[in-house]
N, C-alpha and C positions, 0 to 999 in steps of 0.2 A: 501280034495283037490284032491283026487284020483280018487273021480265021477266027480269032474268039467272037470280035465282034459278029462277023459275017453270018456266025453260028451262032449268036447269042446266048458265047458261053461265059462270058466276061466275069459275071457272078461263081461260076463253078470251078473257075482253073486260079492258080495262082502262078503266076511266072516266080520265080525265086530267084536266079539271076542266075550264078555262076554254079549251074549243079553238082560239078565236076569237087569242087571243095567241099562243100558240101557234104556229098557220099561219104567223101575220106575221111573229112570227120567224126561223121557217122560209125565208121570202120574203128578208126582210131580209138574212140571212145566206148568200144562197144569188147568185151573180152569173149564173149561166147557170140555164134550164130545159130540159128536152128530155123528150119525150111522143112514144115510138115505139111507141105501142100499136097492133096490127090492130084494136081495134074500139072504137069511142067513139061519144058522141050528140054532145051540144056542146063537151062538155071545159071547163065552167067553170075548171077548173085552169088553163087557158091565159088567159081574159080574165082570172083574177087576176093568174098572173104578167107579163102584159102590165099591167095597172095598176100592181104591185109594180116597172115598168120593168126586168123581164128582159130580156136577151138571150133570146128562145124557139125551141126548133127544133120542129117536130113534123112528124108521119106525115102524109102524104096523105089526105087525106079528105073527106066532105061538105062540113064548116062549113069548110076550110082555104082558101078565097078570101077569106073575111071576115077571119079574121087575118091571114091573106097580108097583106091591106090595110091593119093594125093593127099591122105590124112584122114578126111570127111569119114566119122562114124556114121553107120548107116541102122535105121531101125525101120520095123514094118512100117508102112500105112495105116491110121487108127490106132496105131496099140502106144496108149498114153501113156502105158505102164512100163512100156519098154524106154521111152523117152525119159519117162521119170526114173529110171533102174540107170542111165546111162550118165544121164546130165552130173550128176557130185564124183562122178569119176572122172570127170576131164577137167 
């Protein structure tokens, strides 16, 4: 709280407590994932919800041979069509 105030970000953040539950719930309740961002490093969001056993789709990208191998369906960057041609099949 001591940096929000300091920054006077106290309006713009919300603390939510325990994020860690949270997430999981998130996970839990969620049966598909899909992460069509243009720019990522590793995307830990994806090894989670591959451990959380998603169905996962994602963009194209550096790390996407390793999930490739991990389950993670992979489609280009941009191509909404290939996403939508993918998604009623998992």
């Amino acid at each position: 709280m001591r940096y929000l105030r300091l920054y006077q970000l106290e309006d713009l953040v919300e603390l939510i407590g325990d994020i860690l539950r949270y997430v999981i719930k998130l996970y839990l309740d969620s049966c598909i994932f899909i992460l069509q961002t243009r720019a990522k490093s590793f995307g830990i969001v994806i090894a989670e919800a591959l451990a959380m056993e998603l169905k996962v789709i994602i963009a194209e990208d550096a790390c996407t041979d390793l999930f490739e191998k991990l389950g993670a369906t992979v489609v280009p960057k941009d191509d909404i069509d290939a996403l939508a041609i993918r998604w009623p099949k998992l």
